[in-house]
C-alpha positions in Angstrom: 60.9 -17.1 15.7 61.4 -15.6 18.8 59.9 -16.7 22.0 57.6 -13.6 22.5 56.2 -14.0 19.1 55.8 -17.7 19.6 53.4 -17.1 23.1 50.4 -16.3 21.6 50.9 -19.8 19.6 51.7 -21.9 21.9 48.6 -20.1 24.5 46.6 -21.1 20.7 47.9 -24.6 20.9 46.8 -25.2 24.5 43.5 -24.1 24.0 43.2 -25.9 20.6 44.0 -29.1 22.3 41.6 -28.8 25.2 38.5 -27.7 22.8 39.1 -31.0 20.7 39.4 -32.2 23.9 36.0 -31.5 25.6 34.0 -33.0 22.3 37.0 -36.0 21.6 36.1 -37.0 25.6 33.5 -35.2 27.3 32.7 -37.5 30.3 35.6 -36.1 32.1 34.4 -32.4 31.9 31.1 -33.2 32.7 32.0 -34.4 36.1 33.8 -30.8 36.4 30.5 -28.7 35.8 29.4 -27.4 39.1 25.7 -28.3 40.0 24.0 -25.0 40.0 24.8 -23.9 36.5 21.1 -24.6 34.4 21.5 -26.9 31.5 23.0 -30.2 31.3 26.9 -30.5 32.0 27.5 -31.6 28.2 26.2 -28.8 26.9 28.4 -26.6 29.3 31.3 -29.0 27.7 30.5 -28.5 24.6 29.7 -24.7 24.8 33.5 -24.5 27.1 35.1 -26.4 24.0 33.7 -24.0 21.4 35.1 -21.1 23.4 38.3 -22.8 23.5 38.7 -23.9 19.9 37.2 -19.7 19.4 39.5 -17.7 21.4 42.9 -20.3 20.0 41.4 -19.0 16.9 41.5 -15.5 17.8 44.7 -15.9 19.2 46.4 -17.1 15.9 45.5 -14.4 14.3 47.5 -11.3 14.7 44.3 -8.4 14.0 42.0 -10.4 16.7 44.7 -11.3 19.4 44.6 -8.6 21.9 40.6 -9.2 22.0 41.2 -13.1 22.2 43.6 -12.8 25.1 42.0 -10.5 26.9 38.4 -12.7 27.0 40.9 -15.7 27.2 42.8 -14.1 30.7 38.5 -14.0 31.3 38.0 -17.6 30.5 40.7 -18.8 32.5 39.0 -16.8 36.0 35.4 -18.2 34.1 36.7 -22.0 34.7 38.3 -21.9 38.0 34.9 -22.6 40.0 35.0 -26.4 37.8 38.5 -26.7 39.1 37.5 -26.0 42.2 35.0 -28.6 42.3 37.4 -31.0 40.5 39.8 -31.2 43.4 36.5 -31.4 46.0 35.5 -34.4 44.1 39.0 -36.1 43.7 40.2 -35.0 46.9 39.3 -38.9 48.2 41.3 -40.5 44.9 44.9 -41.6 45.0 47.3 -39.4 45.4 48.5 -38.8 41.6 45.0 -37.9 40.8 43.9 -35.8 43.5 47.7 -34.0 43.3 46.5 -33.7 39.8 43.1 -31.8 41.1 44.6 -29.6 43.3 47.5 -28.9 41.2 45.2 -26.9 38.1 44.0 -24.6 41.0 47.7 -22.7 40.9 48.1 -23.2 37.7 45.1 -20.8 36.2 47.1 -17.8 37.8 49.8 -18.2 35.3 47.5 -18.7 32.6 45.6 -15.8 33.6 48.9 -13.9 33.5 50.0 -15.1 30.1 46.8 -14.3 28.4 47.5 -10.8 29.7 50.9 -10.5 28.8 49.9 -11.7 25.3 47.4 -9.0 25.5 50.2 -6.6 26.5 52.0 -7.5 23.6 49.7 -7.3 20.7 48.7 -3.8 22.1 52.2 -2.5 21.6 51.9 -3.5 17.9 48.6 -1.6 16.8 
């Protein structure tokens, strides 16, 4: 299989494993929710989950894909503000952990950009 047509897989795959993730070990992603969002940080674990385990779903199927990736390239801009709070509350950890924090804030512009190139992809085959 070539690589392009793997991408939207392997973008599936990531988001599979962090939606099993966030109901597997929530505790974690609790910590992450910022403060001012109503509700209790579970549910806004569980409900971020859902939408993880929803749009890998979306994304393994070839008819939903461009839709999934383009609200996916959303999700990933959605999340950033608990990353951001993430590295404010680990900047005082050791160093593997708080290079760890600051290290996803980077990283979602990549993802942002692969959900749009997968996006770009599965427009040029409708």
């Amino acid at each position: 299989m070539p690589r392009s047509e793997r991408s939207p897989l392997l973008l599936a795959g990531l988001l599979a494993t962090a939606g099993v993730a966030h109901f597997a070990t929530p505790r974690p992603f609790d910590a992450t929710i910022p403060r001012g969002l109503p509700g209790t940080p579970r549910a806004w674990t569980y409900a971020s989950g859902a939408a993880e385990l929803a749009l890998a779903a979306g994304l393994a199927l070839p008819r939903t894909r461009k839709a999934a990736a383009l609200a996916t390239a959303a999700f990933f801009v959605g999340v950033f503000p608990a990353n951001v709070k993430m590295a404010a509350d680990w900047r005082h950890r050791p160093t593997p952990q708080k290079a760890a924090a600051f290290g996803r804030l980077p990283l979602q512009v990549p993802l942002v950009l692969w959900a749009r190139g997968v996006a770009r992809k599965a427009e040029g085959r409708s």
